[in-house]
Each structure stands twice: as structure tokens, then as C-alpha cells.
DRENVEXPA-721514 format. One line per 5 residues: number of its first residue (from 0); their letters; for each residue x, y, z of C-alpha. Coordinates in Angstrom, 1 decimal. Layout:
<rs>
NUM> a> X,Y,Z; ... .
</rs>
This chain:
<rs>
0> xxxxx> 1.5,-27.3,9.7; 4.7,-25.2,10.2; 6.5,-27.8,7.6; 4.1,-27.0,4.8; 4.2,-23.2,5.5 .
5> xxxxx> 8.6,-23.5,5.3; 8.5,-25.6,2.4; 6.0,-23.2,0.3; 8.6,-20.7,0.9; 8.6,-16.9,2.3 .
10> xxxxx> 5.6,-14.9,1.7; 5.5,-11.8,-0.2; 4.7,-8.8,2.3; 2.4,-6.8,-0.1; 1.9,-4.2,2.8 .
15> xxxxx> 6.1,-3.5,2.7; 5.4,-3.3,-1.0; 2.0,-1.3,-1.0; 3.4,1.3,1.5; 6.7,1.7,0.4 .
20> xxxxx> 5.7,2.6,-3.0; 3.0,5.0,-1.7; 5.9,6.9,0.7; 8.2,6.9,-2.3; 5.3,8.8,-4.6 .
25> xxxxx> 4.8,11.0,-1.9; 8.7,11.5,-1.7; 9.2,11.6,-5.3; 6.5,14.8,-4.9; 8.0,16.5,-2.5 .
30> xxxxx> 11.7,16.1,-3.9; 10.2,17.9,-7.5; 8.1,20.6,-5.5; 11.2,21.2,-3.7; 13.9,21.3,-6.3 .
35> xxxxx> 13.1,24.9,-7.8; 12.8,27.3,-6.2; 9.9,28.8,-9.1; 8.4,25.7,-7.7; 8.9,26.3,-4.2 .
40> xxxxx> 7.3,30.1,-4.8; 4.4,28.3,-6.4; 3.9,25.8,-3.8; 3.7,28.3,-1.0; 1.8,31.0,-3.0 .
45> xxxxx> -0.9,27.7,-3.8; -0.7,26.7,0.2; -0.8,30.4,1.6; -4.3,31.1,-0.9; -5.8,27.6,0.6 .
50> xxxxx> -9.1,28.8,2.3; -9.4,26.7,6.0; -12.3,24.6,4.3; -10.3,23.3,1.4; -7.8,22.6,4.0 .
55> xxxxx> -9.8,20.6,5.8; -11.3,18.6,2.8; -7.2,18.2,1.6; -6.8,16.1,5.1; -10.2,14.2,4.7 .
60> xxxxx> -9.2,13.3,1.0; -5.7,11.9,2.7; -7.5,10.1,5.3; -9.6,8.5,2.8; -6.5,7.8,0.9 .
65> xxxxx> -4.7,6.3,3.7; -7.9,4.2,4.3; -8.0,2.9,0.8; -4.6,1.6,0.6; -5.1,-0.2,4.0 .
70> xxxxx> -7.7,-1.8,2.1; -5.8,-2.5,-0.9; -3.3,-3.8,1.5; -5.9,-6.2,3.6; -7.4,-7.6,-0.1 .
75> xxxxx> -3.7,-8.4,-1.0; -3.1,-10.4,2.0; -6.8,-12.3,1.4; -5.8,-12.9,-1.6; -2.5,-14.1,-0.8 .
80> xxxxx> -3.9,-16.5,2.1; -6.7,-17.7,-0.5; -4.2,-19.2,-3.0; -2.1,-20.6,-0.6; -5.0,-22.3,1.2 .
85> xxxxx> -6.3,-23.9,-2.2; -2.6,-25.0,-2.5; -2.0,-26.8,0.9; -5.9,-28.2,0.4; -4.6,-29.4,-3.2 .
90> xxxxx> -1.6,-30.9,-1.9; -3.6,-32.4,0.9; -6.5,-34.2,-1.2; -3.5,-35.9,-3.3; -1.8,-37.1,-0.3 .
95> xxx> -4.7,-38.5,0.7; -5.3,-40.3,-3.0; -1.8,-41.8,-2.5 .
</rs>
């Protein structure tokens, strides 16, 4: 088994992919909030204002965020293991035909 897994070559690691491009939004964000400092005044006159409920429903909307791109991650990967199953079954059922 470990032959056929080396010879269909290296696996693409959607999660690597998935959550880097997620931190680099988030990075991207901060670096434009951050460059101005009209910007800067508006992000801390927006953040000071924030009542402690909207707060709290902020975090539970990144939470749920965070959740859904653990998802997104773990359908990748299913997907990813599906089509390389049906390949190794493929190659299987026409080594047996030979």
C-alpha cells in the first residue's frame, strides 16, 4: 500500500492552504486598519463605542467562523481521500483484468 500512495505523488495539504489564506485576510485587515492613523482613530473610536453584548456576539461570530473553516478544511480532505480511493480502486480492478 505504501508503493501506491509514493507513486500517486504528494498530497495537497488543503488545511496549510485553507488556514493560511484565512491568517493572511485577517493580516491583510489589520495591516490596512493599521496603516492610517484616520483609520487607526476610527478603529478605536468603533471598538471603544462596542457595548459588552456586541462584544460578546463579535467572539461567537469568530468561533463560528473558526468552526466553519475546520469544516471546510475536514470536506476538503474527504474529498481528497474520495478521489484518490476511486483511483487506487480503478487501478486495482484493471490489474486484476490483466
Amino acid at each position: 500500500m505504501p508503493e501506491d500512495r509514493a507513486s500517486a505523488g504528494p498530497r495537497t495539504r488543503w488545511a496549510a492552504i485553507v488556514w493560511g489564506l484565512l491568517f493572511a485576510a485577517i493580516a491583510i485587515a489589520a495591516l490596512v486598519t493599521l496603516l492610517s492613523a484616520e483609520s487607526r482613530d476610527a478603529f478605536a473610536a468603533w471598538a471603544f463605542d462596542l457595548s459588552p453584548t456586541t462584544v460578546t456576539l463579535y467572539a461567537l461570530f469568530a468561533v463560528g467562523a473558526l468552526v466553519l473553516v475546520a469544516g471546510l478544511v475536514g470536506l476538503l480532505r474527504r474529498a481528497q481521500r474520495s478521489v484518490q480511493g476511486r483511483g487506487q480502486r480503478r487501478e486495482q480492478r484493471q490489474a486484476a483484468r490483466s
